[in-house]
N, C-alpha and C positions, 0 to 999 in steps of 0.2 A: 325758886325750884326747891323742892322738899320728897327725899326718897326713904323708903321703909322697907324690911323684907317680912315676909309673910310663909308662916309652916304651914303647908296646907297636905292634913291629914290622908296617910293612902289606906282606904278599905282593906286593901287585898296584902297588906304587913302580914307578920304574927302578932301576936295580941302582948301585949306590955307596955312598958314607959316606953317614949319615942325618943329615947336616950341621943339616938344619930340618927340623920340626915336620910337614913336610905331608905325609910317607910314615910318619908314625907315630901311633899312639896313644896318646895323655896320659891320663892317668886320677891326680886326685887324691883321695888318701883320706884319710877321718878316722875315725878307730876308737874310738869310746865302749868304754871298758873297764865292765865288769860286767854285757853283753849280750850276747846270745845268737841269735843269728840274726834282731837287727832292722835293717833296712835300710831307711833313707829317704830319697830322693834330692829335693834341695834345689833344683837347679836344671840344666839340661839342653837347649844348643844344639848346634847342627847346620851346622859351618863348611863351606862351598864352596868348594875352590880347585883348582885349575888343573892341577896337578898329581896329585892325587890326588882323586877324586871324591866320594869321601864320606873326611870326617875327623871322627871324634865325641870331644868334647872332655866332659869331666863333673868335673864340681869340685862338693866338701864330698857325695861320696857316700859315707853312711854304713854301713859294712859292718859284720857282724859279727865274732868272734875268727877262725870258720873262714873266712872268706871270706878273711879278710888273710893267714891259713897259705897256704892255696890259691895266689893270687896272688903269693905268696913263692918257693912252690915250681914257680911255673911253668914251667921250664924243666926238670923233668921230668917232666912230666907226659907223656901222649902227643898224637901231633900231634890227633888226635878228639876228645879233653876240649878240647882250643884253642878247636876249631873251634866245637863248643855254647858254650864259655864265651863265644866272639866276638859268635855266633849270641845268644845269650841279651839281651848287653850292647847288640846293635844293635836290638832287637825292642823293646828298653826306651826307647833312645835315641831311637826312631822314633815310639813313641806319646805321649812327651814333647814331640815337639819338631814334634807336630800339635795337643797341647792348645795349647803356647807361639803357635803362629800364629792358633789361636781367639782366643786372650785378645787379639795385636795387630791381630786385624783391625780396623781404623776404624768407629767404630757411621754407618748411614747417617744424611744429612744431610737435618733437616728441612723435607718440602715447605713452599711459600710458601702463606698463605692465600689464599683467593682474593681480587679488590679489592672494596673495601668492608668486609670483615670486620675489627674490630680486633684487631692485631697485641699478641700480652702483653707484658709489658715484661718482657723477662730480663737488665737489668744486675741486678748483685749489689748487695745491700744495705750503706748505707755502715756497720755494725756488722760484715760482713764474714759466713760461713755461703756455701752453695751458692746456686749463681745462677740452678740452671735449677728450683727446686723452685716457683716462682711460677708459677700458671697462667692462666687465660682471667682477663681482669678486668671484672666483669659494670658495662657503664655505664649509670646514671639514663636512662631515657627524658625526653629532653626534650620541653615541654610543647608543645602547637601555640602560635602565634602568636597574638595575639587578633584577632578581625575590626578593623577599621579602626572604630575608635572617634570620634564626633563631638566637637568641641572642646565645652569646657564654656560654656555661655551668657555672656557679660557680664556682671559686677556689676552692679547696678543703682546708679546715679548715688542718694550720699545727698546728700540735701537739707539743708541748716542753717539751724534759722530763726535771723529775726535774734534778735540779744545782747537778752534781756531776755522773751521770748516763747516760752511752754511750746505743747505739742501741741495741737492742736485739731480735733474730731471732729464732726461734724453729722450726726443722724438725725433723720427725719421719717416719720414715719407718717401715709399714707392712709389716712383708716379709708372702708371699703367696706360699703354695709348691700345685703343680699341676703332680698327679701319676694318668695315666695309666695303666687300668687293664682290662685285656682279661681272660673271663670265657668260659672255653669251657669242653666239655664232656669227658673222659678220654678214654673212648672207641671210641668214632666215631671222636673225636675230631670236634665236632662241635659248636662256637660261641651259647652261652645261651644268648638268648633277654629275653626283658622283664621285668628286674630288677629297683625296684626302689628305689631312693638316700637311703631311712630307712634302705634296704637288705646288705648294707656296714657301716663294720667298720674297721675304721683305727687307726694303733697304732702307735705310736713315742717313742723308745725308750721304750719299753711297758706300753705307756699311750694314753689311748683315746683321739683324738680328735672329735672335732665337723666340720662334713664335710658342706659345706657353698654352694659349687659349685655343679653339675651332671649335666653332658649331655652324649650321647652315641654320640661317634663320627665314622662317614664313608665320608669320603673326602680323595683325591687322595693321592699321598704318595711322598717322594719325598727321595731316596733311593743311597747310593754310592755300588756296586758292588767290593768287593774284591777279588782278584784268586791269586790264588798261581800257578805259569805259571814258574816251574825251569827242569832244564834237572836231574830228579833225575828216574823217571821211565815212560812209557808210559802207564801204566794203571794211573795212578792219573791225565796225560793230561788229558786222556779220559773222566774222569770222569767228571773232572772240565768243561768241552767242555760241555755235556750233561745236568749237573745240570744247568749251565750259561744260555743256550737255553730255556732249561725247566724255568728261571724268566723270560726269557723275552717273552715268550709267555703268561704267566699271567697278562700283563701289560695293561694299559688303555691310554688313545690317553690323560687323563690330569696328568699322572705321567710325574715325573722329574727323570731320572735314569744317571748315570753316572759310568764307567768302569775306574778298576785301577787293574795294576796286580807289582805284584812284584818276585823275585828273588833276588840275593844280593840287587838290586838296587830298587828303589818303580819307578814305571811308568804310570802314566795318557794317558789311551788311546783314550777313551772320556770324555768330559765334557757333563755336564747337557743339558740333550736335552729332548725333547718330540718325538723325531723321534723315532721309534720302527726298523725302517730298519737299519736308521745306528746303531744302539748297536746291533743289530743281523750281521751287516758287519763288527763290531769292535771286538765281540766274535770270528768271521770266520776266521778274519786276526790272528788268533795267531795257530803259526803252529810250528813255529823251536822256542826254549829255548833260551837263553843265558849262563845261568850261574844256576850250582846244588846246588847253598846254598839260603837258605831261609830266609829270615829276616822278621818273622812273625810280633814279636813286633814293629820294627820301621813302617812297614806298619800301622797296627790297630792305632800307635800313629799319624801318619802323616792324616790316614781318619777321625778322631777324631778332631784333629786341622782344616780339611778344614770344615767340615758337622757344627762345633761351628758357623761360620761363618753365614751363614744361619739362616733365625726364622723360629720359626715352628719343629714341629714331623718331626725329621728324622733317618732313620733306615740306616745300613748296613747289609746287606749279603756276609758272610765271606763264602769265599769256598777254604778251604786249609785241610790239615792232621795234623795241630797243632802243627806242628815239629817248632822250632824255632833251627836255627844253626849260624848265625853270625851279629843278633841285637847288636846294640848301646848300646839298652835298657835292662835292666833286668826286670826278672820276679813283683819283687816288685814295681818299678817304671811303667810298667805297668798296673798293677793291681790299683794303685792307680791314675793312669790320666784315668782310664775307671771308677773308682768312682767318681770323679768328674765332667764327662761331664752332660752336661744338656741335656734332652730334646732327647739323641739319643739312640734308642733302636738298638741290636745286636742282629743276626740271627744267627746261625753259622751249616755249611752241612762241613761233611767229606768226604774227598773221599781217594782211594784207598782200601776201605771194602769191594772187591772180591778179590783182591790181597794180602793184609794183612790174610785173614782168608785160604789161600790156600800156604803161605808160614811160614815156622820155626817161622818166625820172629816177626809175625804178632802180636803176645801178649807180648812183646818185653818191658819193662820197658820205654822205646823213646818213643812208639805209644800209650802208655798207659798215659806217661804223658801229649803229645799233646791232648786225647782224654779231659785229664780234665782240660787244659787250655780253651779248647772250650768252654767246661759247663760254667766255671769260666765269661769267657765273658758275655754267654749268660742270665747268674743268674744273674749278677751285675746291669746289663739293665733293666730286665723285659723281654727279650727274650725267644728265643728256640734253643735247639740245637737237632742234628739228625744225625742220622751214619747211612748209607743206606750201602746197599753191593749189592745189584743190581739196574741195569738200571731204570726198571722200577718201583720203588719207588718216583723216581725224580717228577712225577708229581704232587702224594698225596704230597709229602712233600711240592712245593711251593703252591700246592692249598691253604695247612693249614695255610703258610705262608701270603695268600695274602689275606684270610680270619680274620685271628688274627690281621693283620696291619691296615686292614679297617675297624674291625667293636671292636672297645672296649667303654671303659665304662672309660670317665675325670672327676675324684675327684680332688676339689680345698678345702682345709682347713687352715686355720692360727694355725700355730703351736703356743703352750701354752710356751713353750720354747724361747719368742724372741732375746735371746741371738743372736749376729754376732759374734760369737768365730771360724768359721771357722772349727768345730768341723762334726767328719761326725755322720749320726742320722741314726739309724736302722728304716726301717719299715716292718710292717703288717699289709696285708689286708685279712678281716675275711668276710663272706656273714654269714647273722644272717635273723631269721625272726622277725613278728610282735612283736613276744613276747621277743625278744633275743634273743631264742636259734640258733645253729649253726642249717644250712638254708639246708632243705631234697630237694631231687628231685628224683620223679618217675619217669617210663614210662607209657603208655596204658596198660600195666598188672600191675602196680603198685609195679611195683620193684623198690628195690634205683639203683637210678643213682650217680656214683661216675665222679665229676669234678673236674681242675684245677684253681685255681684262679694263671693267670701268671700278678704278678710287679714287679718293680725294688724292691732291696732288700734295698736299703736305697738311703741315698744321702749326698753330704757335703755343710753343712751351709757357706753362704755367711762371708766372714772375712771382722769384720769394719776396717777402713782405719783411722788411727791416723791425 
């Protein structure tokens, strides 16, 4: 490589020695040996001065071999090759030294955000790298405030018993007895309203209490249906058929009624429904017996254990002939789980009483006794019992029944007695007037009217538990 500079005379000077640089033309070159007409110009300003109006200066212009013969010989060339070659050199210099001023133009300066937006952060990183390459920095939305929140309550002051003395707890239980009583007329058997809390008194064990509670209650009822369904004659099916029909045509669309029959065996046929058709298609379905023995008492004990279950007033409707022939259970054991239940009163209807009174039999020691396990039931409860011997009795009787269930008179009193000995407690309930004495009723002629007062005849006290 071999470079030269070259003064190339400017016409349009003033006229004298070219002492300096500003009426001439510099041109340095550099010649790459083993090229051929390649030329690349490296770098290319455009000096202003005073003297001369344009001066083009070009350094490390790379020519090829002919260019530098050319430029050799230029002083013979003719004045017109000059003049292109001037021409040529300024055309070059000119479009050079318009890119040079793109590339120094200053890049404009970036508008300000507006206020409130944040600003990125363009210091350079202390590991060093470009500074503007960081952009918007996206920040967490913070969270709201929380409402004003209230202070937390006061500890509660503890207490220290004194040195030597552990905790100590006192419970005591009220016990509250709650008896149901149905007044009705002895003749017409008709529910007596109108009574108020002063018109009863109640005995425990034959001592007054003070009654606390009274309301007359009528709301729906909620009853298990019992039958005595054995192959022992087809006048007592019948009956049982008839009576069964005749409750459920008394019934209201908010009773709970439930069927259970038994024979040796106890059978649930329906469960608790409000439907009135299926217990009149669950009474229909019983056509053919099973079995001619009767197991009175394990039935009555089994409706007792399901009806406990339950809260609330609830009744059974026993419809059988009181006959008991191959229970579990005996007579006394019976008798004392129907003293003890809570809360469930017992109906009891007999049937086969056209057939009994039309054979030998019919006053029979056996029929005689089932007649007063019936009673027995229905006294223990607060019930009623009934021996019809024809058909059509059936209706008056559950009218009475459906009458008695829904319209009594709830006495609540705390017995004076609060022993929990598990002991059982007789009661009585007396209607008294204003003045005490036992409580008259007339009619429109002013005749006495003779009533029953029907309640449970006692009950068993709760046993405390050691």
């Amino acid at each position: 490589m071999r470079g030269f500079n070259t003064w190339i005379p400017d016409k349009t000077a003033p006229a004298g020695p070219p002492q300096t640089p500003a009426g001439l033309l510099q041109a340095s070159f550099h010649v790459y040996k083993g090229t051929a007409f390649e030329a690349a110009a490296r770098s290319c300003r455009l000096s202003f001065n005073h003297g001369n109006p344009v001066c083009l200066l070009c350094t490390e212009v790379v020519m090829s071999t002919l260019l530098l013969k050319f430029f050799s010989d230029l002083n013979l060339f003719s004045r017109r090759r000059f003049a292109l070659a001037s021409l040529l050199c300024l055309s070059m210099a000119l479009a050079f030294a318009t890119f040079a001023r793109s590339q120094s133009t200053p890049a404009p300066q970036p508008q300000n955000p507006p206020p409130g937006q944040p600003q990125p952060d363009q210091a350079a990183p202390d590991s060093g790298g470009p500074g503007g390459d960081s952009g918007v920095i996206a920040l967490p939305k913070k969270k709201d405030a929380p409402a004003d929140v209230p202070p937390p309550a006061p500890a509660a002051p503890k207490v220290k018993n004194p040195e030597g003395m552990s905790n100590f707890s006192l419970r005591i239980e009220v016990p509250e007895v709650t008896v149901d009583v149905g007044v009705l007329l002895e003749k017409t058997h008709q529910f007596v309203p109108g009574l108020k809390p002063t018109n009863f008194r109640v005995y425990e064990d034959g001592v007054a209490q003070k009654v606390q509670g009274f309301k007359r209650v009528e709301a729906p009822i909620t009853a298990l249906m019992i039958c005595e369904f054995a192959a022992t004659s087809y006048s007592f099916i019948y009956d049982m058929r008839n009576a069964a029909f005749s409750f459920a045509q008394q019934l209201r669309p908010q009773d709970y009624v439930a069927l259970m029959t038994f024979d040796m065996r106890n059978q649930i046929q329906l469960d608790f429904t409000q439907d009135k058709r299926l217990f009149m298609e669950a009474i229909n379905s019983l056509r053919v017996p099973g079995f001619s023995e009767t197991n009175l008492f394990d039935a009555v004990y089994e409706g007792l254990d399901r009806l406990e279950r339950i809260e609330g007033r609830k009744y059974i409707i026993l419809i059988a002939s009181g006959i008991d022939t191959f229970s579990k259970l005996t007579l006394d054991k019976i008798l004392k789980r129907v003293k003890a239940s809570q809360d469930i009163t017992i109906y009891t209807i007999s049937t086969g009483g056209f057939a009994r009174a039309a054979s030998r039999r019919g006053d029979s020691i056996t029929f005689l006794q089932g007649d007063n396990q019936m009673k027995t039931f229905a006294s223990l409860t607060g019930g009623a019992s009934y021996f019809p011997r024809f058909t059509g009795e059936y209706p008056d009787i559950f009218s009475e029944i459906n009458q008695n269930i829904r319209s009594k008179y709830e006495l609540v009193y705390r017995p004076l007695n609060a022993k929990q000995d598990g002991t059982y407690r007789k009661l009585r309930v007396e209607l008294v007037d204003d003045e005490g004495h036992p409580l008259t009723m007339q009619d429109e002629k002013h005749k006495p009217l003779k009533y029953d007062v029907i309640a449970r005849e006692g009950y068993k006290a709760k046993q405390e538990v050691e």
